[in-house]
N, CA and C atoms as an extended XYZ file, in Angstrom:
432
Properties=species:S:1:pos:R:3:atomname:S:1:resname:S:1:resid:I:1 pbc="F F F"
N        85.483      -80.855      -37.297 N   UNK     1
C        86.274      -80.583      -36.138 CA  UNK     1
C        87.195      -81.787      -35.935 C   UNK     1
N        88.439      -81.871      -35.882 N   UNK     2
C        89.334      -82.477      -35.385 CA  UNK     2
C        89.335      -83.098      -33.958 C   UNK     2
N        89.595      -84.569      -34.101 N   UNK     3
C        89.394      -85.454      -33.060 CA  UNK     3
C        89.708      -85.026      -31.764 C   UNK     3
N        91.057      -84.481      -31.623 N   UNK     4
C        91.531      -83.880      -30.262 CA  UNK     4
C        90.758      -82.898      -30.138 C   UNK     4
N        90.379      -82.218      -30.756 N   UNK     5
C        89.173      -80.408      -30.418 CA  UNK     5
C        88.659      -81.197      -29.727 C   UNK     5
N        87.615      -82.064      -30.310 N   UNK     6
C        86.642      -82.690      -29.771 CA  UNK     6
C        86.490      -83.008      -28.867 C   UNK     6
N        87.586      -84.316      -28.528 N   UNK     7
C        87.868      -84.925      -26.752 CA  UNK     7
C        88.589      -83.491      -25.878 C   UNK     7
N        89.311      -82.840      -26.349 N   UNK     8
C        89.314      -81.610      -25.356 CA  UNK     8
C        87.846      -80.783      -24.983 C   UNK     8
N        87.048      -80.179      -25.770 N   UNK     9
C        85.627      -79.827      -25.775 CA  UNK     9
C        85.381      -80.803      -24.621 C   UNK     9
N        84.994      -81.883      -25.194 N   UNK    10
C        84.264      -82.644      -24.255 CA  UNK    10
C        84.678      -82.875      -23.138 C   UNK    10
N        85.785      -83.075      -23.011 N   UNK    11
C        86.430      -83.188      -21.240 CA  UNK    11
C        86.404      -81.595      -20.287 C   UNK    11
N        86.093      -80.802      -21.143 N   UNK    12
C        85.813      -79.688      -20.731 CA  UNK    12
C        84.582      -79.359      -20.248 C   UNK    12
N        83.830      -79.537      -21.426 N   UNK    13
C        82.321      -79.895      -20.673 CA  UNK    13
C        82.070      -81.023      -19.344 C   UNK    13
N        82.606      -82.171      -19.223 N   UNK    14
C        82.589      -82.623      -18.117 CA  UNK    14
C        82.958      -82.295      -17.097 C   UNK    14
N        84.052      -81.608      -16.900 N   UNK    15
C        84.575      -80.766      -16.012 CA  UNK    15
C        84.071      -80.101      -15.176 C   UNK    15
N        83.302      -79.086      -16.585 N   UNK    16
C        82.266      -78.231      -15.650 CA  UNK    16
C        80.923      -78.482      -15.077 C   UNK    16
N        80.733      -79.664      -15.536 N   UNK    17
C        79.182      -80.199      -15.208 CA  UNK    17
C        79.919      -80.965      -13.699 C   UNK    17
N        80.934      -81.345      -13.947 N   UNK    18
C        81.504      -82.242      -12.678 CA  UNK    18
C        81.333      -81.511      -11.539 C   UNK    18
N        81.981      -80.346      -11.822 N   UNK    19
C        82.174      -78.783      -10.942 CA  UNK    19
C        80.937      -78.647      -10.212 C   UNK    19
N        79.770      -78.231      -11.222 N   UNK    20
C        78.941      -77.484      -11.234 CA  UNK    20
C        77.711      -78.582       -9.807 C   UNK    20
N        77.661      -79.981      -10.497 N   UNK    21
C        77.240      -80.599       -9.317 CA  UNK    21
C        78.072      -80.661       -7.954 C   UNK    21
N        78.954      -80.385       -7.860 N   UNK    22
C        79.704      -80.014       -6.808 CA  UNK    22
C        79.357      -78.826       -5.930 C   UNK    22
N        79.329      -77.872       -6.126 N   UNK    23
C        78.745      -76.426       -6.089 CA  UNK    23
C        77.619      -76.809       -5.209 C   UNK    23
N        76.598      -77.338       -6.236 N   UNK    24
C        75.054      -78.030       -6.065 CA  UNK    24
C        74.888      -78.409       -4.954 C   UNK    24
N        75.877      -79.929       -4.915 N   UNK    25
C        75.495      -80.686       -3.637 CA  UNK    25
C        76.107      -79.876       -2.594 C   UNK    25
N        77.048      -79.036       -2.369 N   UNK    26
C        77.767      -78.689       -0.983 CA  UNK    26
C        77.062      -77.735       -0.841 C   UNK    26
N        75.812      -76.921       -1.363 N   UNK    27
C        75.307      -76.328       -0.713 CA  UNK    27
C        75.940      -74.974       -1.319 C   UNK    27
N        76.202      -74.565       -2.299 N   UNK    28
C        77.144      -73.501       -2.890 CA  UNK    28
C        75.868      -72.624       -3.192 C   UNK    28
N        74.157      -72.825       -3.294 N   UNK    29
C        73.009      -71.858       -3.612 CA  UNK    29
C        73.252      -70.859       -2.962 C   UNK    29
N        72.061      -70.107       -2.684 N   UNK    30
C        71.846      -69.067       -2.225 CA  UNK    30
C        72.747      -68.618       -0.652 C   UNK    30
N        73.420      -67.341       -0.906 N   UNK    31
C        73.956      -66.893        0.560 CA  UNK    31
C        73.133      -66.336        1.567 C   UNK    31
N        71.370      -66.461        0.771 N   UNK    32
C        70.314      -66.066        1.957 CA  UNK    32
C        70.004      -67.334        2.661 C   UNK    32
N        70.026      -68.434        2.081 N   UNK    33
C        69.443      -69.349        2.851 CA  UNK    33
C        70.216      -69.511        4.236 C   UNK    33
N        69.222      -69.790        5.207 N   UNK    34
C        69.649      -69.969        6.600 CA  UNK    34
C        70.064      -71.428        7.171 C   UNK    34
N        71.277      -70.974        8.052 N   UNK    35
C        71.860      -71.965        8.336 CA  UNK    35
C        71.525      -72.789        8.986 C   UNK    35
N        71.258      -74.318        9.497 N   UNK    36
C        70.591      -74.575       10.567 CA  UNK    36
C        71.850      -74.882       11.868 C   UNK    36
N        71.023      -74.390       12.966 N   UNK    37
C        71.544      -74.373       14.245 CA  UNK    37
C        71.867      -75.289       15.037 C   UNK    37
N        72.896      -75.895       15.204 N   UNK    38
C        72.925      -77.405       16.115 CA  UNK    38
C        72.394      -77.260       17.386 C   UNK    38
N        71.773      -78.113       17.487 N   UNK    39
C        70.708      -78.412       19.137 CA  UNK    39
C        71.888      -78.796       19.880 C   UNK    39
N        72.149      -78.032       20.630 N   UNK    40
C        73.376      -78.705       22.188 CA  UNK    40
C        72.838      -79.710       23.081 C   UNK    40
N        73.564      -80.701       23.039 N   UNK    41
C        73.286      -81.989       23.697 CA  UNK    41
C        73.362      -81.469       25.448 C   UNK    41
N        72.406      -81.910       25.833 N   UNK    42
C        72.116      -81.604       27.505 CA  UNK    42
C        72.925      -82.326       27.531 C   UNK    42
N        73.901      -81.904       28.687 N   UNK    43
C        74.616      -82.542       29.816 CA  UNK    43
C        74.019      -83.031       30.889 C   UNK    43
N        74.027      -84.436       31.092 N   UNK    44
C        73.334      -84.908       31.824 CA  UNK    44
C        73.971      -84.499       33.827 C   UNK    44
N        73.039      -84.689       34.394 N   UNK    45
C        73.426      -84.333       35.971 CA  UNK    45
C        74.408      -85.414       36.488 C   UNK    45
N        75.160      -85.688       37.548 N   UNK    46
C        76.094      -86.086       37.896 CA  UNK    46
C        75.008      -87.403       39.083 C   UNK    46
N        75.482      -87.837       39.643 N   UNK    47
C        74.362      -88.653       40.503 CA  UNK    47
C        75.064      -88.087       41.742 C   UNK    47
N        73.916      -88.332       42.811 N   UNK    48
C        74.193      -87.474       44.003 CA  UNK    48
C        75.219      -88.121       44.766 C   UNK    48
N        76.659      -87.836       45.283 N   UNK    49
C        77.864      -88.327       45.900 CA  UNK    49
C        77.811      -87.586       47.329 C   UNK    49
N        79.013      -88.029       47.335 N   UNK    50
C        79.934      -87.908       48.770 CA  UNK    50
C        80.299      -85.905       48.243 C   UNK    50
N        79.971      -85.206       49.215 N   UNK    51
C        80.612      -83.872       48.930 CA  UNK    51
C        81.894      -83.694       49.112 C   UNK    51
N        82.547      -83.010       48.866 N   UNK    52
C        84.100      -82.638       48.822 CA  UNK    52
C        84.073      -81.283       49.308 C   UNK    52
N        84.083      -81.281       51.175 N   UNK    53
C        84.391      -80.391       51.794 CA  UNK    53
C        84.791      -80.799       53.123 C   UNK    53
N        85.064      -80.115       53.960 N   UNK    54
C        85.644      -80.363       54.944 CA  UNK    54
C        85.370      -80.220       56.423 C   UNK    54
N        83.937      -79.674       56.114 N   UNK    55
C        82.766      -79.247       57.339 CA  UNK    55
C        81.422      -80.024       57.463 C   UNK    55
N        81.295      -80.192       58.308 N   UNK    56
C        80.134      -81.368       58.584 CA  UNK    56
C        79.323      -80.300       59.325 C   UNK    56
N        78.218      -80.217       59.630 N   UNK    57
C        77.214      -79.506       60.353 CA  UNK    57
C        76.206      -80.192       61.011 C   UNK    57
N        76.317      -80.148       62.106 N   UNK    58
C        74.863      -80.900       62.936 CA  UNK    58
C        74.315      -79.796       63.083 C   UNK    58
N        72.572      -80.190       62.685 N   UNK    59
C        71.250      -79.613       63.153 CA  UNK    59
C        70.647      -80.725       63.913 C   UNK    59
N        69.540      -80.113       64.562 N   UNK    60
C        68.618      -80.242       65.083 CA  UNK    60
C        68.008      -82.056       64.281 C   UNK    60
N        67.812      -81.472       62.765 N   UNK    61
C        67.897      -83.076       61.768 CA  UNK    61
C        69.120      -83.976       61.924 C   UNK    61
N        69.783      -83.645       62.368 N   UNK    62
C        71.252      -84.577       61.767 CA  UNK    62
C        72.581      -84.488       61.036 C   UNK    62
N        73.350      -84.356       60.913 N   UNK    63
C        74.342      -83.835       60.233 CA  UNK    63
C        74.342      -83.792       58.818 C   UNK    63
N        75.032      -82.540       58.138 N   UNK    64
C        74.892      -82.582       56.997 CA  UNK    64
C        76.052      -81.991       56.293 C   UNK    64
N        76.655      -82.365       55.075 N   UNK    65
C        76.980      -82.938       54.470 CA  UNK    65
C        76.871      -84.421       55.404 C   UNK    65
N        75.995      -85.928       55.103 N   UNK    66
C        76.930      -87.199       55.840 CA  UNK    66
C        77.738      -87.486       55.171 C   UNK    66
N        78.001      -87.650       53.875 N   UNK    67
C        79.257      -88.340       53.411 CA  UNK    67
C        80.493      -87.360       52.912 C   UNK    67
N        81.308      -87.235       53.157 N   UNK    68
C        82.092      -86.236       53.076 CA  UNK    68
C        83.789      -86.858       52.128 C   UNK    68
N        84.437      -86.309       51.030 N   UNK    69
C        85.708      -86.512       50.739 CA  UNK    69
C        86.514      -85.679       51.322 C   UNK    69
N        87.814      -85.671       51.498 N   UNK    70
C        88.778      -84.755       51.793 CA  UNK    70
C        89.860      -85.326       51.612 C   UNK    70
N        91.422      -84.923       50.941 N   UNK    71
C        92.472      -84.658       50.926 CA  UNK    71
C        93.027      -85.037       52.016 C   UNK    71
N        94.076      -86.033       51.958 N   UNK    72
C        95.122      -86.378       52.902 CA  UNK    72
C        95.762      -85.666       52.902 C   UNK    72
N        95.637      -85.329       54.659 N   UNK    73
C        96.583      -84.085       55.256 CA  UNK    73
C        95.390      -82.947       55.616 C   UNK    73
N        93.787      -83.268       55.806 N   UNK    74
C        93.019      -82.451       56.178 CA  UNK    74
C        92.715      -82.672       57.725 C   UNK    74
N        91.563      -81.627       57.740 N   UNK    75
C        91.294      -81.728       59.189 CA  UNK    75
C        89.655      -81.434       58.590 C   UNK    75
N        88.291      -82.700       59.322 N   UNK    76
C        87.439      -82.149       59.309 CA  UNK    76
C        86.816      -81.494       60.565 C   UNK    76
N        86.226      -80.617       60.537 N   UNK    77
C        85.053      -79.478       61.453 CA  UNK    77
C        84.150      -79.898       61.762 C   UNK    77
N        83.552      -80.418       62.482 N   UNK    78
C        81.932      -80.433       62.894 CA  UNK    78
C        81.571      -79.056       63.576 C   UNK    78
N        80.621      -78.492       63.108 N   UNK    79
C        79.941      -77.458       63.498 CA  UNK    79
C        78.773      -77.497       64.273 C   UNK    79
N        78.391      -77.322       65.227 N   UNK    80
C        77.255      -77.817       65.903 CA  UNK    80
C        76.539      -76.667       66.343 C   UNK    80
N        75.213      -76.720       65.311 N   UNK    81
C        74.606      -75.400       65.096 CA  UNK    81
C        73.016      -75.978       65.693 C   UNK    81
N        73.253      -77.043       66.723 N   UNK    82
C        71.621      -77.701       67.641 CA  UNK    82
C        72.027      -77.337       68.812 C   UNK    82
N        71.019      -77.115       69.543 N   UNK    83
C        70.843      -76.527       70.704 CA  UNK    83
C        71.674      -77.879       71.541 C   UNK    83
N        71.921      -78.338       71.564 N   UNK    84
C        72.383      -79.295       72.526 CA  UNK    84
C        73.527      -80.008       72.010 C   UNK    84
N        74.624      -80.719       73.248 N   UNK    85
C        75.631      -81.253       72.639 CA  UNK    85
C        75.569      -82.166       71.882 C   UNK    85
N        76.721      -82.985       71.480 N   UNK    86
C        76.912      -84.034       70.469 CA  UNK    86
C        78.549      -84.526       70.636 C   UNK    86
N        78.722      -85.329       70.564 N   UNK    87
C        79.801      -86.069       70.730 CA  UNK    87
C        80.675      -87.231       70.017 C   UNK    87
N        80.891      -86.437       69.152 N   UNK    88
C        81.600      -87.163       67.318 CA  UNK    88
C        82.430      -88.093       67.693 C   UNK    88
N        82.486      -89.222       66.983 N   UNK    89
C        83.748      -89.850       67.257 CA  UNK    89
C        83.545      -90.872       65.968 C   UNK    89
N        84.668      -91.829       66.036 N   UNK    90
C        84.761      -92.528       64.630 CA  UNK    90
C        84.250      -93.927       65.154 C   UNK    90
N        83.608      -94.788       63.964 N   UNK    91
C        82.984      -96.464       64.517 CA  UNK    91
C        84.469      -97.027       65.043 C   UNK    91
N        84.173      -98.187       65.254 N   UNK    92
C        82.765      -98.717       65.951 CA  UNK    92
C        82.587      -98.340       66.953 C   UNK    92
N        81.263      -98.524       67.703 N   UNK    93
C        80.695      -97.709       68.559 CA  UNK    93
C        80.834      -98.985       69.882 C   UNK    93
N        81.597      -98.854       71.060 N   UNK    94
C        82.021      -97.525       71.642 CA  UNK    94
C        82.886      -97.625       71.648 C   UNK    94
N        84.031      -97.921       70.874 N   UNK    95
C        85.560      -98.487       70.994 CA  UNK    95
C        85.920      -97.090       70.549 C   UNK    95
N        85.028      -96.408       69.163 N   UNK    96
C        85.917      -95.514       68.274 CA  UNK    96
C        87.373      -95.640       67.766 C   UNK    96
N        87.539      -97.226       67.168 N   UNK    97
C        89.162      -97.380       66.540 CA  UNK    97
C        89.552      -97.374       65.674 C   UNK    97
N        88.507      -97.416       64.522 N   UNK    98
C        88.753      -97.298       63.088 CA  UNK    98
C        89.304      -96.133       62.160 C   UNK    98
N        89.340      -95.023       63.611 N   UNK    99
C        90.315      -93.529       62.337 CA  UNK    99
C        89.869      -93.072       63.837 C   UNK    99
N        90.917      -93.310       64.549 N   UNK   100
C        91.080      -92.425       65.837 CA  UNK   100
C        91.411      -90.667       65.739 C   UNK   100
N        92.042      -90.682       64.300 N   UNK   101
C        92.384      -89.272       63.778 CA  UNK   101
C        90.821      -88.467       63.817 C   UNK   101
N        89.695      -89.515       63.993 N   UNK   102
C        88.440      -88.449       63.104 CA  UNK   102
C        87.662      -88.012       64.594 C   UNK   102
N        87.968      -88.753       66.067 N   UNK   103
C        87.521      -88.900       67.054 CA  UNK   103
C        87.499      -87.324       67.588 C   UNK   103
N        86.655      -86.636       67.693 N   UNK   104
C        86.280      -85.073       68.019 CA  UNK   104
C        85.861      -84.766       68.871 C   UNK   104
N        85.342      -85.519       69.777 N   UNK   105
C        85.099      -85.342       70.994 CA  UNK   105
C        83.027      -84.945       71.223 C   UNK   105
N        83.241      -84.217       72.071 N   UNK   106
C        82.005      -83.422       72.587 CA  UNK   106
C        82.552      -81.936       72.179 C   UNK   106
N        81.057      -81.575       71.458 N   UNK   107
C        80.677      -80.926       70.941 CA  UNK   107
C        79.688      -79.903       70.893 C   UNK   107
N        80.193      -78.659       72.153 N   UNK   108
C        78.597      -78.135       72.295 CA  UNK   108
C        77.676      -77.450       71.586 C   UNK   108
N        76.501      -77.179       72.260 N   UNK   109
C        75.803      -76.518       71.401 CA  UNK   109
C        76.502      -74.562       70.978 C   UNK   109
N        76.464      -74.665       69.548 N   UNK   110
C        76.838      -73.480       69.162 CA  UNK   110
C        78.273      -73.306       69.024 C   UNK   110
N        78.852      -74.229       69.150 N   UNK   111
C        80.566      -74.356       69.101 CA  UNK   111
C        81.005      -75.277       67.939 C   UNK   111
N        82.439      -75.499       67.576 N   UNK   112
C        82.590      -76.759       66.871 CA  UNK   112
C        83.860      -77.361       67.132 C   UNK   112
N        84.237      -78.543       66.721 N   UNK   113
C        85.355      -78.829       66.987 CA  UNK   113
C        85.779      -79.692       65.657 C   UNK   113
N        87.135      -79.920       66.231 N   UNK   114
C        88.044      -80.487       65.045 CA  UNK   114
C        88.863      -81.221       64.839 C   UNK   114
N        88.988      -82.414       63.731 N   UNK   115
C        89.999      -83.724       63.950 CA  UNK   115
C        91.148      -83.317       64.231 C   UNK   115
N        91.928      -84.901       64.171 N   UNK   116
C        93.657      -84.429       63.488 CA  UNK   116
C        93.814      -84.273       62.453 C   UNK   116
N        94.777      -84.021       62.164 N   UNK   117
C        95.219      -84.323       60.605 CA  UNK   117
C        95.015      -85.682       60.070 C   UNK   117
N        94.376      -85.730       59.268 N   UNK   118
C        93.894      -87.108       58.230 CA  UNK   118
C        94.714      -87.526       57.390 C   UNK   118
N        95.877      -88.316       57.976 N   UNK   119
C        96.920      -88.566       56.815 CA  UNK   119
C        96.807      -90.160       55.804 C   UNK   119
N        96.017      -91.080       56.298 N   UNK   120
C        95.842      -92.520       55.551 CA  UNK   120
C        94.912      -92.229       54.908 C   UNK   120
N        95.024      -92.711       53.775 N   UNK   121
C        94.179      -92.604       52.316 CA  UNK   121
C        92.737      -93.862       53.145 C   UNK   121
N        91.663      -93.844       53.403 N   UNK   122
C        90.218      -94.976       53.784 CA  UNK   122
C        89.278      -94.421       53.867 C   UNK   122
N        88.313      -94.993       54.100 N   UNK   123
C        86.914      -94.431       55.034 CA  UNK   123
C        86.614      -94.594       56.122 C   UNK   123
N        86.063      -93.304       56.666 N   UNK   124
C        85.596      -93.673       58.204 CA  UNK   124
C        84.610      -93.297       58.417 C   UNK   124
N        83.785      -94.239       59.380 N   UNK   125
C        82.314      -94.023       59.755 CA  UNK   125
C        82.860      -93.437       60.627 C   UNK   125
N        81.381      -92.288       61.172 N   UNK   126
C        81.583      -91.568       62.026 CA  UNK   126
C        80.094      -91.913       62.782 C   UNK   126
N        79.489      -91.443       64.117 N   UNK   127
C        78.291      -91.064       64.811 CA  UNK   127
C        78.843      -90.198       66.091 C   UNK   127
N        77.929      -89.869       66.810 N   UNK   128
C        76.944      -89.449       68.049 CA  UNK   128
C        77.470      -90.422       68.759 C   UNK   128
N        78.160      -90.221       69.628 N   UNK   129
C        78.702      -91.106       70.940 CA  UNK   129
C        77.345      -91.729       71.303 C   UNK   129
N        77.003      -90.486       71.844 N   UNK   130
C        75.390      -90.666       72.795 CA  UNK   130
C        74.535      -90.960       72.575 C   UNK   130
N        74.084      -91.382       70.865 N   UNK   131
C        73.188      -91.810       70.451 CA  UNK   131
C        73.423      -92.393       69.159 C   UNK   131
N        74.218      -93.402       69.278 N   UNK   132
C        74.871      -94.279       68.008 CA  UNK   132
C        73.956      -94.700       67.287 C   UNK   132
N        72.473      -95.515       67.411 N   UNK   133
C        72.344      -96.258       66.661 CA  UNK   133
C        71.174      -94.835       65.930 C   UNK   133
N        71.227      -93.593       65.871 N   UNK   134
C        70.433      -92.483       65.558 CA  UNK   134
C        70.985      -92.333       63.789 C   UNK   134
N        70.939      -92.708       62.787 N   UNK   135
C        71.347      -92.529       61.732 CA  UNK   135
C        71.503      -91.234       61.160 C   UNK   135
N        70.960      -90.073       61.182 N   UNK   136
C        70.412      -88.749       61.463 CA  UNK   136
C        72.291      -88.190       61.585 C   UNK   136
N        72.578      -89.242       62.373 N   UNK   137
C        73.962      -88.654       62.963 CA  UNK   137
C        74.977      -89.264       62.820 C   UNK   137
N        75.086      -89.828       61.719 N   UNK   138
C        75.760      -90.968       61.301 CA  UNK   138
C        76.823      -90.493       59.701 C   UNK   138
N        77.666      -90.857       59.670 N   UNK   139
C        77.993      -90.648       58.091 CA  UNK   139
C        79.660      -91.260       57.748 C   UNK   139
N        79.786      -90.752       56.743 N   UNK   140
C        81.107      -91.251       56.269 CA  UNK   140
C        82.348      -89.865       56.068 C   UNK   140
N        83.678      -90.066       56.301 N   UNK   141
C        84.753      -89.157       55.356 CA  UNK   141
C        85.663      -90.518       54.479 C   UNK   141
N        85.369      -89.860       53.549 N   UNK   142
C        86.837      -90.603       52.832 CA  UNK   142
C        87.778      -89.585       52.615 C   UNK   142
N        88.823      -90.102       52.934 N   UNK   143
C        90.361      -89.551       52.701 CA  UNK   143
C        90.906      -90.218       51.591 C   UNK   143
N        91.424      -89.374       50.664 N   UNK   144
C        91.943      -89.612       49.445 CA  UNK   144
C        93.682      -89.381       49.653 C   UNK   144
């Protein structure tokens, strides 16, 4: 056989052996074998924040949502769903000067009432006129 047959032959044969482990390793066997299934990575939970709504609710416990976000240019609600009044207003206690916008007044039982418009981007503490140092009744809005 002639030299070039030869090295052609043979580079041919390598070729296909080259190929053929190729095939091999990528997994080219059987079209029964089963695929394996990727495990979905849990999404982990968020940590517990400030809610992003615009209604506050007093019970009987204390208000709830206390920490509250909202949008500049909102108005928040206190809802007062305790038998007895309540009388929202913003810290410090008893000046209420720190977001005179959030100052809501009295609040009776079964009624609700409602800020101004919240136009400065801060935070404001809020309480219970009547019973400031009651934490229960205490909380935050930030305005964004």
């Amino acid at each position: 056989m002639p030299r070039s047959i030869w090295a052609a032959s043979l580079a041919a044969l390598a070729l296909t052996l080259t190929f053929s482990l190729a095939v091999v390793s990528c997994g080219g066997g059987s079209p029964d074998a089963p695929t394996p299934t990727p495990t979905p990575t849990p999404t982990p939970t968020p940590p517990a924040g400030p809610t992003s709504t615009t209604t506050i609710t007093i019970t009987a416990a204390g208000v709830s949502p206390k920490d509250i976000v909202v949008a500049r240019g909102a108005r928040v609600t206190f809802v007062n769903n305790d038998g007895v009044g309540h009388d929202m207003n913003s810290n410090p206690h008893p000046e209420h000067t720190s977001c005179p916008d959030l100052n809501v007044g009295f609040v009776g039982a079964a009624q609700s009432g409602q800020s101004q418009v919240l136009n400065v981007a801060r935070t404001c503490g809020y309480h219970d006129h009547n019973q400031p140092s009651n934490g229960n009744l205490q909380g935050t809005v930030k305005i964004e």
